[in-house]
N, C-alpha and C positions, 0 to 999 in steps of 0.2 A: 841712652847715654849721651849727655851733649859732648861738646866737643871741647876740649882744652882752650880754645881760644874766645868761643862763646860761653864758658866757665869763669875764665879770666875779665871780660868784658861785664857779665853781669856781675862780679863780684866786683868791681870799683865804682858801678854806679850805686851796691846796695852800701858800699864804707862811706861812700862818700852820702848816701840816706844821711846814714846813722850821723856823722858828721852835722848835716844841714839841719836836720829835721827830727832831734832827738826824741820828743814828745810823741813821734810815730810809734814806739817802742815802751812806752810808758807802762806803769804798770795796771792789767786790765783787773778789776775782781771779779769777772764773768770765772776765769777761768780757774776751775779748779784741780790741781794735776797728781798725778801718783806716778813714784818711782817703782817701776815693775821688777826689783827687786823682790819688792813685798810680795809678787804671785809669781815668784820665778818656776816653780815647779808647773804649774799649768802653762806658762809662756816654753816654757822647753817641751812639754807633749804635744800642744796644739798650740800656738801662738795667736792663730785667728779667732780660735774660739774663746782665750783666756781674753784677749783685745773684744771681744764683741762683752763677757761680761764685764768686764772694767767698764764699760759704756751704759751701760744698763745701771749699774749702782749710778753713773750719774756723773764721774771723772769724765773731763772735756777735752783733757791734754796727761799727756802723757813727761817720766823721762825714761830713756833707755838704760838697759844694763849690760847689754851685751853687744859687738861689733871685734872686738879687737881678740885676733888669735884667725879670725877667719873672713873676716872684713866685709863681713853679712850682719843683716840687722835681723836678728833673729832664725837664723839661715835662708831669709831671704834680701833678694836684691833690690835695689833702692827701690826703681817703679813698681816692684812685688809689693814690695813692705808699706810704700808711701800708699798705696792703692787698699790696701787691705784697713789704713789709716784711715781715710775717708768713707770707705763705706760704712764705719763706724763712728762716723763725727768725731773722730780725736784729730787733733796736731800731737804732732811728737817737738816740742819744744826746745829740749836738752836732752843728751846722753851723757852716759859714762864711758872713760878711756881709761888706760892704762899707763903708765911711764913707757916700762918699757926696756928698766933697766935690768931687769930679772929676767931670765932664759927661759924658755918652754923645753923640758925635754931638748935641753941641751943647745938648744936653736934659737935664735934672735923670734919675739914676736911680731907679726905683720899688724899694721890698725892699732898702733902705741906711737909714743911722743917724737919716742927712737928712733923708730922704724915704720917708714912708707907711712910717713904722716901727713906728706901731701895728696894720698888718694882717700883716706881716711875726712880730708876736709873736705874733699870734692862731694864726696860722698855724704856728709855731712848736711852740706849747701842743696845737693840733690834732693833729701828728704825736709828740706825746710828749715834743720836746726839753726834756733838762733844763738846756743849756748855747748861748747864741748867741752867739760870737765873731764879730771884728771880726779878719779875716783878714788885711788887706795897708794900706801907704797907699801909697801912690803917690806918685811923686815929688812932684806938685805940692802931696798932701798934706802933708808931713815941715816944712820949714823952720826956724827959730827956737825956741831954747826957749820963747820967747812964744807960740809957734802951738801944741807942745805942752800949755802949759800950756791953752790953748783947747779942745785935741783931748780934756783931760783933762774938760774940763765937758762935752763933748759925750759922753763914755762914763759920765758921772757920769749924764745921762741919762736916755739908755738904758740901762743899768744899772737905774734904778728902775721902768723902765717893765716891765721883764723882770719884775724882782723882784716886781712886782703880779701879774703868770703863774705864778711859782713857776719861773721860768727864771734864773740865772744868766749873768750877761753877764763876757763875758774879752775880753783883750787876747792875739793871737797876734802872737811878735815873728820878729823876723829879724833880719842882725848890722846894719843902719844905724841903730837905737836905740843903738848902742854904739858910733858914732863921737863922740867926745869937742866940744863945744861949750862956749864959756867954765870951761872946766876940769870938764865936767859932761856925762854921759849923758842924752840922751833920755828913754831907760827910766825913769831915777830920776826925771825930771820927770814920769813918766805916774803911776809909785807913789806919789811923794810928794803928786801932785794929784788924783787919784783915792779916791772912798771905798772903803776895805778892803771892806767888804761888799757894795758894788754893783758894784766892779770887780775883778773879779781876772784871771787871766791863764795862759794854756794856754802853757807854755816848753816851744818846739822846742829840742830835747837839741841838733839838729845846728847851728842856726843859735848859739845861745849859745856852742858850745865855735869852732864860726868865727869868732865875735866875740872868741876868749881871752880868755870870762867860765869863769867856774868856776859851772856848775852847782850844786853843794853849797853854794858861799856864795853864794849868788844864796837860795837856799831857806833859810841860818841868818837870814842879812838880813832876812829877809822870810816869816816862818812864817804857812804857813796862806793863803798869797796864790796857790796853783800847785796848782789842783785838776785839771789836764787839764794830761800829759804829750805830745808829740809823740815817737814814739821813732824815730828815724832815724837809720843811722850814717852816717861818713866814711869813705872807707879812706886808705888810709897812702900817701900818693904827694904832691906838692908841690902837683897840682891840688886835692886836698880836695875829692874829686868822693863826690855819693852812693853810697851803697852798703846791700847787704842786712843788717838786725839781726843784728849779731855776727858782719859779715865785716869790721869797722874797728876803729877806735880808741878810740871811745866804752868807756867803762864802764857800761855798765847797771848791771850788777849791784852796784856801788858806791852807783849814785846813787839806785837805789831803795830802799836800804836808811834813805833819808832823805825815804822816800813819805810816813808818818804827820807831820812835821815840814812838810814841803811842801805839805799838804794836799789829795794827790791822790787825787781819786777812781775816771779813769779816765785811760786813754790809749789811742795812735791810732798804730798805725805808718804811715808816711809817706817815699816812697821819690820823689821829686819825678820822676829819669828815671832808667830801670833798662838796662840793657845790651844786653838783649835782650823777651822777653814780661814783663812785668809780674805776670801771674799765676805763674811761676815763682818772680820774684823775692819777691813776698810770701808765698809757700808756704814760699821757704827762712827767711825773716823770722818768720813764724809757728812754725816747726819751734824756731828755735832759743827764743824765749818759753817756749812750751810748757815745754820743757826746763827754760831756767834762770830765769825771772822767776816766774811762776806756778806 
């Protein structure tokens, strides 16, 4: 565990990187990464073993799904968890977080935006992350553009508290940002309340085109705010159920050609429930990348 003050030090020489030397940070096409969502059941039995075959189909980076409620990465601790990373050649890039504002069994949760978000960054910074997203709200989160405009000061933040680690704080959306309130999106209440620099925002490709947003002008609107793509299809059927990268309807290959305008750095395939095994399905997901994205 470093020390608070040695915490503190390496974090304003990495803000001040990211300041000087932004092109360090750039976006790589080496790397191709998977949100461990998609193999959650195997990451909650064995985590080492679900992380060694994520390695094997050929993902080089990872993002997290779990931390907040017990402020383990997987139930294990940062040099656990970082160590078990390397001997499989992955980075863990980015995780998911919680608000914070919804109760566990009655009880404030630890490792959310809320609550004990500054050991959550530490922790963070320890395993590498250069990106902590704020993954879901919950119903009882969402309400009024007014609560929005609230939720926006709360990532306004967090966001800066990041930004003193050299970490990047997003917003991960899904289509209820896009139901319409006094003639007006959620979403754009988070954008337009939010600071450009301390907030930006990881767009799920599947949840956005569910919501009959257009991707591309979601990213002309708003340049340089969408550094963490989610790539996950749809397939063609009235349910709009997921599906494997490039067995749907989605264009990828369209919408990345509008990466450098988007300002992505990386992205995470993300198959929420797959048909059958999971590691199939992101092998066939990976296969097609490979091919046409990278």
């Amino acid at each position: 565990m470093i020390s608070r003050r040695s915490f503190v030090k390496t974090s304003a020489m990495l803000s001040a990187g990211l300041l000087a030397a932004p092109r360090l940070f750039a976006y790589d096409k080496k790397y191709i990464g998977l949100q461990l969502y998609t193999v959650r059941d195997a990451m909650q039995a064995d985590p080492a073993a679900a992380l060694a075959k994520v390695a094997q189909v050929g993902y080089n980076s990872v993002e997290g799904a779990t931390y907040t409620g017990d402020e383990k990465f997987y139930g294990m601790d940062t040099k656990s968890f970082s160590k078990v990373l390397k001997q499989n050649g992955l980075v863990m890039l980015s995780s998911h977080y919680r608000l914070g504002e919804e109760q566990t069994n009655g009880k404030d949760t630890p490792g959310t935006m809320l609550h004990d978000w500054d050991k959550a960054v530490e922790d963070a910074h320890e395993v590498g992350l250069k990106y902590m997203v704020c993954a879901y709200l919950s119903n009882p989160e969402r309400g009024s553009l007014d609560h929005y405009k609230k939720l926006a000061d709360d990532f306004n933040t967090a966001g800066e508290k990041c930004k003193k680690a050299g970490i990047q704080f997003c917003y991960h959306n899904h289509d209820f940002e896009f139901i319409q309130q006094d003639g007006k999106y959620p979403y754009e209440t988070l954008l337009k309340n939010t600071d450009k620099d301390a907030v930006k925002m990881e767009m799920d490709l599947y949840w956005v085109t569910k919501a009959k947003q257009d991707p591309i002008a979601l990213i002309n609107e708003n340049p340089g705010r969408f550094p963490l793509f989610h790539v996950k299809d749809m397939d063609n059927t009235p349910k709009a159920n997921f599906t494997e990268v490039g067995n749907g309807i989605i264009d990828f290959k369209k919408i990345f050609t509008h990466a450098d305008k988007a300002g992505m750095k990386y992205f995470f395939v993300e198959q929420d429930r797959t048909p059958g095994d999971p590691f199939v399905s992101i092998k066939q997901s990976f296969d097609y990348i490979k091919k046409n994205l990278v």
